[in-house]
C-alpha positions as CSV (number, residue, x, y, z in Angstrom):
1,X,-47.4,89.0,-71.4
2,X,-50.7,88.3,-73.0
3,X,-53.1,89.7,-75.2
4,X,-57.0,89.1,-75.8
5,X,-56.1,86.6,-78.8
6,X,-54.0,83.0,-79.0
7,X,-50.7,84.6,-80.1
8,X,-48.9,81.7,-82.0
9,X,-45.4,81.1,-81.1
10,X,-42.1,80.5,-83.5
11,X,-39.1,82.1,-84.2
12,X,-35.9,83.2,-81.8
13,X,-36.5,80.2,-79.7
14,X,-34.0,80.2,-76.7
15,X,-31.4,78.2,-74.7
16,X,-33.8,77.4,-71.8
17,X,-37.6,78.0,-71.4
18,X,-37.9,79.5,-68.3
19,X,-40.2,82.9,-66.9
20,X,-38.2,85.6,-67.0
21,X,-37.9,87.3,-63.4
22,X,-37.5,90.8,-64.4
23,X,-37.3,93.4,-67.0
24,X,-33.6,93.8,-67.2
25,X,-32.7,90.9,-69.5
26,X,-30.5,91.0,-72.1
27,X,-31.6,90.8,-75.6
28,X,-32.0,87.8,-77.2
29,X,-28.8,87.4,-78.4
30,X,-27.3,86.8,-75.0
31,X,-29.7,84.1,-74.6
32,X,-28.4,81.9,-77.4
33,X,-31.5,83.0,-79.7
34,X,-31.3,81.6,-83.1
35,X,-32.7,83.5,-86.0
36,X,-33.6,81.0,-89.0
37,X,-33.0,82.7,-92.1
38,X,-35.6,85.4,-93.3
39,X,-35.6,88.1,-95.8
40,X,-35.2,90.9,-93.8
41,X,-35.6,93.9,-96.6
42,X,-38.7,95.3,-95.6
43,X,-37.7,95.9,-92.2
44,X,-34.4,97.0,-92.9
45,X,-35.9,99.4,-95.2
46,X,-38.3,100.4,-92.7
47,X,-35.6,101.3,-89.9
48,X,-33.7,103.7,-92.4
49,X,-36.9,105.6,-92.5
50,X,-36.0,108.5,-90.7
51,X,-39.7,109.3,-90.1
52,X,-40.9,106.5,-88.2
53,X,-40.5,106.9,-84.7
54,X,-40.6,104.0,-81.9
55,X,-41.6,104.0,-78.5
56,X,-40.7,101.5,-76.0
57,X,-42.7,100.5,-72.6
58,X,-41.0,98.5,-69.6
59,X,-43.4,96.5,-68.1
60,X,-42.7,93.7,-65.5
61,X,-42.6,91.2,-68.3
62,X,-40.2,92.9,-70.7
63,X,-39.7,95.3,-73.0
64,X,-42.4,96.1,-75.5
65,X,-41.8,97.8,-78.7
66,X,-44.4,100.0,-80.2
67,X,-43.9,100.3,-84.0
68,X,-46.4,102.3,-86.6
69,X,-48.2,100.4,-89.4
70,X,-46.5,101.4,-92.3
71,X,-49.9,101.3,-94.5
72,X,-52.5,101.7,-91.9
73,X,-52.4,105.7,-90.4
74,X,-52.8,105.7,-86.5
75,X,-52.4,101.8,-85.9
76,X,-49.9,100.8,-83.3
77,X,-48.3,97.4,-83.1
78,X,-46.8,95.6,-79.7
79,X,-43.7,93.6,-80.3
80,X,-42.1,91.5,-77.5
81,X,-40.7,88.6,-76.2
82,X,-43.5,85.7,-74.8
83,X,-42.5,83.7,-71.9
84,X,-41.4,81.2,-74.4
85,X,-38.7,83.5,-75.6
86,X,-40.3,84.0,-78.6
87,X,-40.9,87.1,-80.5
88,X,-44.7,88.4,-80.9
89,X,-46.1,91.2,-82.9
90,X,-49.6,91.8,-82.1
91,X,-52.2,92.7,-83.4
92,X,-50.4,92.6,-86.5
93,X,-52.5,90.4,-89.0
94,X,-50.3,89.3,-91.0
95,X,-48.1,87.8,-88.0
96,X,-51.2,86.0,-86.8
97,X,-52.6,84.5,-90.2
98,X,-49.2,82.9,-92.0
99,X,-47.0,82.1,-88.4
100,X,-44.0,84.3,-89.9
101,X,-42.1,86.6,-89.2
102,X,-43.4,89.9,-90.3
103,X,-41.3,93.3,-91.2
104,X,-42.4,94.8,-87.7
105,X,-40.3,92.2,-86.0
106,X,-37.5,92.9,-88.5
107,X,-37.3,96.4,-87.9
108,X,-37.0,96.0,-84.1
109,X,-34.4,93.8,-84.5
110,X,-32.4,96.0,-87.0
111,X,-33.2,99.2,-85.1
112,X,-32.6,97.7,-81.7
113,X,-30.6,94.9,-82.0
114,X,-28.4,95.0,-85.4
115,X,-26.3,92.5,-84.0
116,X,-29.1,89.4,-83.9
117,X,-30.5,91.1,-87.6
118,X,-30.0,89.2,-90.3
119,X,-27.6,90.8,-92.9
120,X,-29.7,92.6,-95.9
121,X,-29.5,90.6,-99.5
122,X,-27.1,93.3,-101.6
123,X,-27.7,93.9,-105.1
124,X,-25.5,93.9,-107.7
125,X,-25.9,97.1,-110.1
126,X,-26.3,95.7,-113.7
127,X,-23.9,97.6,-115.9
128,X,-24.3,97.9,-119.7
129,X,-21.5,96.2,-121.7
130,X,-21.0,96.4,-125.4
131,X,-23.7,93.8,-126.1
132,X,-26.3,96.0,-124.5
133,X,-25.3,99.4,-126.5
134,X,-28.2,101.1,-127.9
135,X,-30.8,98.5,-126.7
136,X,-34.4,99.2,-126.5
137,X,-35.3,99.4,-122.7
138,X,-38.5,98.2,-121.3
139,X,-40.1,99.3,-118.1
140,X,-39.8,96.2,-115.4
141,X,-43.0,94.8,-114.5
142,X,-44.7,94.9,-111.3
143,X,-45.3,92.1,-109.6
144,X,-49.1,91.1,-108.5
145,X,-49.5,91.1,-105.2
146,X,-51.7,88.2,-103.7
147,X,-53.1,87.1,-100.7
148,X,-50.6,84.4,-99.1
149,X,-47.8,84.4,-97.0
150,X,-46.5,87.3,-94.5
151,X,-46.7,90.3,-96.7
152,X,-43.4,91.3,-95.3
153,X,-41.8,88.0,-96.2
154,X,-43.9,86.6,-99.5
155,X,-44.0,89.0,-102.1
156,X,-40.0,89.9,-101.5
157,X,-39.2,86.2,-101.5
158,X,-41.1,85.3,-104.9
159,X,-39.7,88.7,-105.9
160,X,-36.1,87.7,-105.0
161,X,-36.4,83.7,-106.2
162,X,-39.2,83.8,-108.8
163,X,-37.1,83.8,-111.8
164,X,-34.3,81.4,-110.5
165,X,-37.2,78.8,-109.7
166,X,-39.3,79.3,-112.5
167,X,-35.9,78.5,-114.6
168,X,-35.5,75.4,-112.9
169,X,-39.3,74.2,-113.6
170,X,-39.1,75.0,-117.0
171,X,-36.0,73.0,-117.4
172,X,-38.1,70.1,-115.4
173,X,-40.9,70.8,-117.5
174,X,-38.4,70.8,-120.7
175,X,-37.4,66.7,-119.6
176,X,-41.0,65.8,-119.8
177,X,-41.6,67.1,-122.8
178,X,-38.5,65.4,-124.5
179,X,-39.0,62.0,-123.4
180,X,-42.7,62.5,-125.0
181,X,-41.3,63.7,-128.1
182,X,-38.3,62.5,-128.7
183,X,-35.6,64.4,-130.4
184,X,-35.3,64.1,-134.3
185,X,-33.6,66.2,-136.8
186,X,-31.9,66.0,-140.5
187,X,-27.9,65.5,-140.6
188,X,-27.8,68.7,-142.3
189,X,-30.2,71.2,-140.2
190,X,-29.8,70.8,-136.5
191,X,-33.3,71.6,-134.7
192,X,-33.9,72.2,-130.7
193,X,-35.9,69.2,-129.2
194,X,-39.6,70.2,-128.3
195,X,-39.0,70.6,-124.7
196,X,-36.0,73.2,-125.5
197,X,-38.5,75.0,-127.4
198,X,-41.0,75.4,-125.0
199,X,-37.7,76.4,-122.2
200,X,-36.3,79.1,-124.9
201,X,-39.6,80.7,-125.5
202,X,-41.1,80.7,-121.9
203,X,-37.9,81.8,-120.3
204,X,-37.4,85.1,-123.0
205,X,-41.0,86.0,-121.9
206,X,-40.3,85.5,-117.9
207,X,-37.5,88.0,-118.0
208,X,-38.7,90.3,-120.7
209,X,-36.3,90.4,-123.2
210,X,-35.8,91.6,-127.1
211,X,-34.3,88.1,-129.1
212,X,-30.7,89.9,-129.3
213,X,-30.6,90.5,-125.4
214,X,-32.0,86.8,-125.1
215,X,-28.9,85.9,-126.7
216,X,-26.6,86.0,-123.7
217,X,-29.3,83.6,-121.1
218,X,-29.1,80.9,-124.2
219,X,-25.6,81.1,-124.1
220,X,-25.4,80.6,-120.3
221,X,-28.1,77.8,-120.2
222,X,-26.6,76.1,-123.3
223,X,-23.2,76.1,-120.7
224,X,-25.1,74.5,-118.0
225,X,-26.3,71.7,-120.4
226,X,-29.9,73.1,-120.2
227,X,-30.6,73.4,-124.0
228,X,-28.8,71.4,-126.6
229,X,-28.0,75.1,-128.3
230,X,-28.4,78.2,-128.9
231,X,-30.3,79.2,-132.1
232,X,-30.4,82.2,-133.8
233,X,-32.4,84.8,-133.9
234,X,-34.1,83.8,-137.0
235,X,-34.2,80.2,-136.1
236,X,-36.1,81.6,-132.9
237,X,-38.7,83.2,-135.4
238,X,-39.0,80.2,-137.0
239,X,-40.4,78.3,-134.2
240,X,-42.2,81.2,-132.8
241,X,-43.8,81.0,-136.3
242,X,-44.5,77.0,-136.5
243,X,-47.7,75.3,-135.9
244,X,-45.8,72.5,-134.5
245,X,-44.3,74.7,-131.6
246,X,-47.8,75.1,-131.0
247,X,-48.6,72.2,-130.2
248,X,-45.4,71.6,-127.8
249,X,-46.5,74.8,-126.0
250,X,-50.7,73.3,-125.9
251,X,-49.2,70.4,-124.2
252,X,-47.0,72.3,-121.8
253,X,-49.8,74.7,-120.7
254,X,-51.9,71.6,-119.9
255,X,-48.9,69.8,-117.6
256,X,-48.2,73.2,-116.1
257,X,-51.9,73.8,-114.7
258,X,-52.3,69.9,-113.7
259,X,-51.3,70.4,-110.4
260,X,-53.8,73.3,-110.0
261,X,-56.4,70.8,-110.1
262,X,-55.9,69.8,-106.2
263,X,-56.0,73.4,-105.4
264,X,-59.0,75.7,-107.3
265,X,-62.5,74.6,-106.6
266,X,-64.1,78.1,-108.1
267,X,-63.3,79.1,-111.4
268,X,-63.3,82.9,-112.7
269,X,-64.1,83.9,-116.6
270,X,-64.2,86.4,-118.5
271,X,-63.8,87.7,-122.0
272,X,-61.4,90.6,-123.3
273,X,-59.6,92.0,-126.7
274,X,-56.2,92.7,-127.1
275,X,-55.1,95.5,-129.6
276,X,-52.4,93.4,-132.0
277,X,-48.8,95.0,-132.0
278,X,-49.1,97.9,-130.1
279,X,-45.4,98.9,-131.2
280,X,-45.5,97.9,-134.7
281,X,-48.9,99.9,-135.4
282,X,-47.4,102.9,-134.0
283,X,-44.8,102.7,-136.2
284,X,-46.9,102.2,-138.8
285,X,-49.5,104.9,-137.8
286,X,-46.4,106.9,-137.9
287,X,-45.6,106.1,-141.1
288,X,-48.8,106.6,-142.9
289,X,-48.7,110.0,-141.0
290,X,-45.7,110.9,-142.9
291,X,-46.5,109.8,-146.2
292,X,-50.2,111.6,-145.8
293,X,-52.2,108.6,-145.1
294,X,-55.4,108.7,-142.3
295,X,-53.7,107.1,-139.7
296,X,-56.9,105.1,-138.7
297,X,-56.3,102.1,-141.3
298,X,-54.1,100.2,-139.2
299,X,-56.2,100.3,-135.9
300,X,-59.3,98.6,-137.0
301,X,-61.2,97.3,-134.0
302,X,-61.7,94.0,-136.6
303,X,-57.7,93.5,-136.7
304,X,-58.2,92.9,-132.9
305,X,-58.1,89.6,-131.2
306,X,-60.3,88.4,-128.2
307,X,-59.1,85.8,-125.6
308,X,-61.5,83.8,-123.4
309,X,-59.9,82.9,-120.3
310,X,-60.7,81.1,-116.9
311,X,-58.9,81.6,-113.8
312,X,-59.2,79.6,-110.2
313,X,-60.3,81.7,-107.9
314,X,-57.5,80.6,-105.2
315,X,-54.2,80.5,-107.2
316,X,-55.2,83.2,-109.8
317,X,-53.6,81.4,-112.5
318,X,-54.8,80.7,-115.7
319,X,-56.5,77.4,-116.1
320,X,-57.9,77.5,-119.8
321,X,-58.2,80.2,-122.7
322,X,-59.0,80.4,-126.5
323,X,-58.3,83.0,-128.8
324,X,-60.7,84.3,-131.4
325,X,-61.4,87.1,-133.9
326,X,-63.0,90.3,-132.1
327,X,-66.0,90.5,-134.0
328,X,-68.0,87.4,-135.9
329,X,-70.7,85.0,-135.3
330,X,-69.2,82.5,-132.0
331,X,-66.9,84.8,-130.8
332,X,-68.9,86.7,-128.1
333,X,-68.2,86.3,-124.2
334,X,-70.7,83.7,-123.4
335,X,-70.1,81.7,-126.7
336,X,-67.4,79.6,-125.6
337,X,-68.0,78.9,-121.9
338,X,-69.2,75.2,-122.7
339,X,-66.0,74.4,-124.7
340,X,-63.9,76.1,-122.1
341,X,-65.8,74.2,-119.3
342,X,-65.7,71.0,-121.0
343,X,-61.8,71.2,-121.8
344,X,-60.8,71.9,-117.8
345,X,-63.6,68.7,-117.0
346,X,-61.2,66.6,-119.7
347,X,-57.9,67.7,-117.9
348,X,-59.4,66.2,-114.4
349,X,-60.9,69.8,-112.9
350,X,-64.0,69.8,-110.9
351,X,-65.2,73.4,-110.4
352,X,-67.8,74.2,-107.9
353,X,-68.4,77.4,-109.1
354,X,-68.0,79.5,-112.1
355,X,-68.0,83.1,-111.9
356,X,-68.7,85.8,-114.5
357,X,-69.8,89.1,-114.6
358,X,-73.3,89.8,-116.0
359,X,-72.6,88.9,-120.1
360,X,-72.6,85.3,-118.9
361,X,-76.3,85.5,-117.5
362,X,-77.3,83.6,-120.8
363,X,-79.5,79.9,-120.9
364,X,-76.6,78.8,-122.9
365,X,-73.9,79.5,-120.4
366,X,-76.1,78.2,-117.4
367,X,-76.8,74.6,-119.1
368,X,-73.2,74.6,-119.7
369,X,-72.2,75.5,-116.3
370,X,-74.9,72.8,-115.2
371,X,-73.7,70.3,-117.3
372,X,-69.7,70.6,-115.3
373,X,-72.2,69.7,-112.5
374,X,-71.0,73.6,-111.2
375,X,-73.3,76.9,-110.1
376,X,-72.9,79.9,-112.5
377,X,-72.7,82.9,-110.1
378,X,-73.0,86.5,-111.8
379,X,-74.0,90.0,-110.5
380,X,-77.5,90.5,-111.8
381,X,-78.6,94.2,-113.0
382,X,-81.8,95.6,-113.7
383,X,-82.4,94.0,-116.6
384,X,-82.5,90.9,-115.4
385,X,-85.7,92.0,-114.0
386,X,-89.2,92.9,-115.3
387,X,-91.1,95.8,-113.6
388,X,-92.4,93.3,-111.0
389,X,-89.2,92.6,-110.0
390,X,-89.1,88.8,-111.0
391,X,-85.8,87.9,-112.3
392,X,-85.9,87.1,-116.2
393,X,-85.2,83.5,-118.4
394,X,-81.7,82.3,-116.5
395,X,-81.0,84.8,-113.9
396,X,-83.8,83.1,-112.1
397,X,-81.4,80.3,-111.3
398,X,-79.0,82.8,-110.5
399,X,-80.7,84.8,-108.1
400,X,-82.4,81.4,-106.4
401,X,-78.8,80.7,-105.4
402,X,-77.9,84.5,-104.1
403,X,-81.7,84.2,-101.8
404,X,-80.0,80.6,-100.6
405,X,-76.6,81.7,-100.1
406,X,-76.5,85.5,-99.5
407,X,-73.4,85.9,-97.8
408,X,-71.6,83.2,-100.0
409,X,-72.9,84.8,-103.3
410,X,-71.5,88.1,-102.8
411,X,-68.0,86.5,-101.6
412,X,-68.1,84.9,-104.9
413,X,-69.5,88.5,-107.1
414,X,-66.5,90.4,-105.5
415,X,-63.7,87.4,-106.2
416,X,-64.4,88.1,-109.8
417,X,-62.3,91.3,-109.9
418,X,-59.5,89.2,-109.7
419,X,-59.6,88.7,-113.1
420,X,-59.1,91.6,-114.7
421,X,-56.0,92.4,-113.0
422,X,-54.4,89.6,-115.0
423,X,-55.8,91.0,-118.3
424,X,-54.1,94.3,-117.3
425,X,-51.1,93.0,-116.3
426,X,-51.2,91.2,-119.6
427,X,-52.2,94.2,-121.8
428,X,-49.2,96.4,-120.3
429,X,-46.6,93.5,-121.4
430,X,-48.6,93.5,-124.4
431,X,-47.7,97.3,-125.0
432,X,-44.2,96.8,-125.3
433,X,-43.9,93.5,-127.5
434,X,-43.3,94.6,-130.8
435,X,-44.6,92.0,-133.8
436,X,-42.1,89.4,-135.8
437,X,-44.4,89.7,-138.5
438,X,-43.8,92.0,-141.8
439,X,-45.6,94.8,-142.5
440,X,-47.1,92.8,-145.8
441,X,-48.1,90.0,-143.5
442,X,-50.2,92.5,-141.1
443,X,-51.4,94.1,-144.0
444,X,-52.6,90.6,-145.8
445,X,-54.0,89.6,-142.4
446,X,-56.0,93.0,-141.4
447,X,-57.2,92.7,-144.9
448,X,-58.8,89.4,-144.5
449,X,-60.6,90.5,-141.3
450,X,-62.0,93.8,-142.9
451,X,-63.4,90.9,-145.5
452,X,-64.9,88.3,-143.1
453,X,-66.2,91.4,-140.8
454,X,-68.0,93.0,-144.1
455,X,-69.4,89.6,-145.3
456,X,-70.7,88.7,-141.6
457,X,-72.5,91.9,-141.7
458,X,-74.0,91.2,-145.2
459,X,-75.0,87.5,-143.7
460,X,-76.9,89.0,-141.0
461,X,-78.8,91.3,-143.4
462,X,-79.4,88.9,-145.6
463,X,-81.1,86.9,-142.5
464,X,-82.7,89.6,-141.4
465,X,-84.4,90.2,-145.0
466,X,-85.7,86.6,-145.4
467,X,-82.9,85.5,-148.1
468,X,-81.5,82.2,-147.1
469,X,-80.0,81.4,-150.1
470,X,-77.8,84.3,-150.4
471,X,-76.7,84.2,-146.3
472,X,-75.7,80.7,-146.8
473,X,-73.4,81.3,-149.6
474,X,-72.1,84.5,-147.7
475,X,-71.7,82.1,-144.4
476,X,-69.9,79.8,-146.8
477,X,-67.8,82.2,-147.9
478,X,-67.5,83.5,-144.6
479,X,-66.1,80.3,-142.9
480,X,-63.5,80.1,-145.8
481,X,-61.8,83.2,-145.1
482,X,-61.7,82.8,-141.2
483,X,-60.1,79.3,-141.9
484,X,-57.5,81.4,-144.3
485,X,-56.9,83.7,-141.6
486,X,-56.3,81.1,-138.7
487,X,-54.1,79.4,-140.8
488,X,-51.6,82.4,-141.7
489,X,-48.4,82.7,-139.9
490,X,-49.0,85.8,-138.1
491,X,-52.3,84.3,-136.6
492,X,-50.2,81.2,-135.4
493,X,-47.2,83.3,-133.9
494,X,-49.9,85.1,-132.2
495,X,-51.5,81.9,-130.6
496,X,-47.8,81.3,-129.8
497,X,-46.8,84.4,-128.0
498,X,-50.3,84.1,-125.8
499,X,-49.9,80.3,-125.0
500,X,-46.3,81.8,-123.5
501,X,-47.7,84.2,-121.6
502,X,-50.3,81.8,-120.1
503,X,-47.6,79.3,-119.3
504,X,-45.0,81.8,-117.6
505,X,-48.4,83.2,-116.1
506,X,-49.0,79.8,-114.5
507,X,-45.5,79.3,-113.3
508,X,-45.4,82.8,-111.7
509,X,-48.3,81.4,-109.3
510,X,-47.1,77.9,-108.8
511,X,-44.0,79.9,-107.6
512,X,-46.4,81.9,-104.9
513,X,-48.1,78.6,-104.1
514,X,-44.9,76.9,-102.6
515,X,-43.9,79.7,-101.0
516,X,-47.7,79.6,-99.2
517,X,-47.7,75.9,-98.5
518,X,-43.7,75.5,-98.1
519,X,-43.9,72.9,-100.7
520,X,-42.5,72.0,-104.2
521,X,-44.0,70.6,-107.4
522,X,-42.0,68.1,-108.9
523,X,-42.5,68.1,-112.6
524,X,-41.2,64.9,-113.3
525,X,-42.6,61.6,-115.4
526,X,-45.9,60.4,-114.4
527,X,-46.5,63.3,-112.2
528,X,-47.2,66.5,-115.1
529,X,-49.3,64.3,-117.2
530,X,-51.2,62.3,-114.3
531,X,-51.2,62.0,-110.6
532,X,-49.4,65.2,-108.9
533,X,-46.6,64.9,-106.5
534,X,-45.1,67.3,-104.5
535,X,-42.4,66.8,-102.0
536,X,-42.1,69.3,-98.4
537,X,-38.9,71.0,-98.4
């Protein structure tokens, strides 16, 4: 049986390869049909949906198997056996794209055949001990969804192996980052080697855990020879808290995203700012509530934090990033596009194009885009155009490129969406991370923003009325309090926690990327740090 498209063939491959005579052949089990080894939930979760009906068709070549699209109302797929013995499901798109078996197939088998189905992963139920009495709980996090494999197969697979594998990375990662820094410490005070840093603080963040229910996973991985031990909670702050850890984790975020530099042509930016401590300014809000305090001194917009990041447009992880005050002279979302650029072009990346959304449509940002020898590519508005309808100072470039390339352009315009899913991803784990910080610390560090926000404004005044002298001392002054800011703990533990993020972001996706190309990154020496190498499965 054949349809209007090439069907490609794989899966349940048979004894012999011969044309079947007739309709009344046994299922494929009989045949000596080998299933390989799938993840069969979808479909199995699919045939215990009493709702779903399925209607079957004898025709001369076999049975065919007409099963509903779970997403799509009033579409019909055909699965079968092809004359190669091998089961089709058509037009089903995501059977066609990846060569996979999708969850149609799987369903068939476990609602007709439940002898050839694979058995269905069981899960153990987590039960709370002792150590978990009384625990804060945090909702689990969805996982992003992205365009790769089957999307019956993919997303359940990296759902199922994504924290196993990202363990075993960050433990690979952990070996480089030893042998470059190796291991020192006084007699008296025993410290974790830089590459157990980066593994302790990564892994909390991957499975989303308060430092006391961490405590258990160091235990386990200081059994397996993982980590040289377990610290404490406080020595955990510590390092959280160290400018040095910093560093380790700058490093690590660069060997992570090396490989990505085979892979993401087009680059995505953009520009957002994150609220600081959602949990610990409720508690304060509550607090000042209480004691008859305006509730709106601890949510200043100036005790915010901004984060410029770029993304590649085909693996959706985080490539670059820098985190700045919210408000201030430097800090807007075009202002750092140049250094951004310049720092992926250092670390061996070569983007064709970089894609913004209409704050980028600046000179500045289009010389800086020109000079990574890459295309800015924005969606121009009406005010990038007089009355006449001639585009204005540097969406002219743009808008040349859009009347070259139309249908290329607006592929490009609608990627950039794919951005701001990862800020809201982040922003929701951001909601339920409380600060390690004291209340004096926030309250010393929000204090210095309010400062350097008042004296900016009193700099541009000054500007604006024609007194240099008194806007350079004010700039002066200015400059001297951001430096005192970026300095302070709280500002570094901050840097820390969102270089974290970024590197468990990036391992996420390198865990979707070999599961798309059936491949694994090897994060061994020489290979992190220079050439990538990756070896098939």
């Amino acid at each position: 049986m054949t349809t209007g498209t090439s069907l490609v063939r794989f899966t349940l491959r048979t004894a012999s390869r011969g044309p079947r005579s007739s309709s009344a052949q046994p299922c494929p089990a009989a045949r000596g049909a080998r299933w390989p080894a799938p993840h069969p939930r979808p479909g199995h979760f699919l045939a215990q949906d009493p709702r779903r009906r399925i209607v079957t068709t004898e025709t001369a070549a076999g049975t065919v198997y007409h099963v509903p699209s779970e997403t799509a109302p009033g579409v019909v797929y055909d699965v079968f056996i092809d004359d190669d013995g091998q089961w089709v499901c058509a037009p089903c798109p995501d059977w066609a794209a990846w060569r996979k078996p999708c969850k149609h197939v799987f369903e068939v088998l476990q609602r007709f055949y439940p002898a050839l189905a694979p058995p269905v992963p069981e899960t153990t139920p987590f039960v709370k001990n002792g150590w978990y009495a009384g625990a804060r709980s945090y909702p689990q996090e969805s996982f992003p969804y992205t365009e790769g494999l089957a999307e019956s197969t993919r997303r359940d697979h990296a759902l199922e192996t994504q924290d196993e594998r990202v363990e075993s990375l960050l433990v690979d990662l952990a070996c480089v980052v030893n042998e470059r820094h190796p291991w020192t410490h006084d007699a008296w005070r025993p410290q974790l080697p830089a590459g157990d840093k980066v593994l302790q603080s990564v892994l909390r963040d991957q499975h989303r855990k308060s430092l006391r229910r961490f405590r258990p996973i160091l235990k386990r991985l200081k059994a397996e020879g993982k980590i040289r031990f377990a610290p404490s909670r406080g020595t955990v702050v510590k390092y959280n808290r160290s400018a040095r850890t910093r560093d380790y984790l700058w490093e690590s975020f660069a060997g992570v995203t090396d490989p990505f530099r085979i892979i993401d042509q087009d680059v995505i930016v953009d520009t957002t700012g994150f609220s600081p401590f959602y949990i610990s300014n409720w508690r304060d809000r509550r607090a000042s509530e209480n004691a008859g305090r305006p509730p709106s001194d601890y949510r200043e917009r100036t005790e915010w934090f901004r984060v410029h990041a770029i993304i590649g447009r085909t693996s959706k992880a985080i490539l670059a990033w820098a985190m700045t005050p919210n408000r201030g002279a430097g800090v807007g979302d075009s202002s750092l596009l140049g250094a951004l650029l310049s720092d992926l072009k250092a670390r061996g990346f070569e983007p064709r194009y970089v894609i913004g959304d209409n704050a980028y449509v600046t000179p500045e940002t289009v010389a800086a885009a020109r000079a990574c020898g890459a295309q800015l590519v924005c969606p121009l508005k009406g005010r990038n155009f007089d009355r006449a309808g001639v585009p204005r100072g540097a969406a002219a470039e743009i808008e040349a490129f859009a009347r070259r390339n139309p249908v290329l352009y607006d592929e490009l315009v609608r990627a950039r969406q794919a951005i701001e899913g990862i800020f809201s991803v982040e922003k929701r784990r951001d909601n339920h991370v409380a600060s390690v910080g004291s209340k004096t610390e926030r309250a010393a560090h929000a204090a210095l923003l309010r400062e350097a926000a008042e004296i900016s404004e009193q700099a541009t005044r000054a500007r604006r009325d024609g007194r240099d002298d008194v806007a350079e001392l004010l700039e002066d002054q200015l400059e001297a309090l951001k430096d005192e800011a970026a300095a302070s703990s709280l500002y570094v533990s901050r840097q820390n926690e969102m270089l974290t993020r970024a590197i468990r972001q990036v391992l996420n996706q390198t865990v979707q990327i070999e599961l798309r190309w059936n491949r694994r990154i090897a994060y061994t020496k020489g290979s992190v740090f220079g050439p990538v190498r990756e070896t098939v499965e």
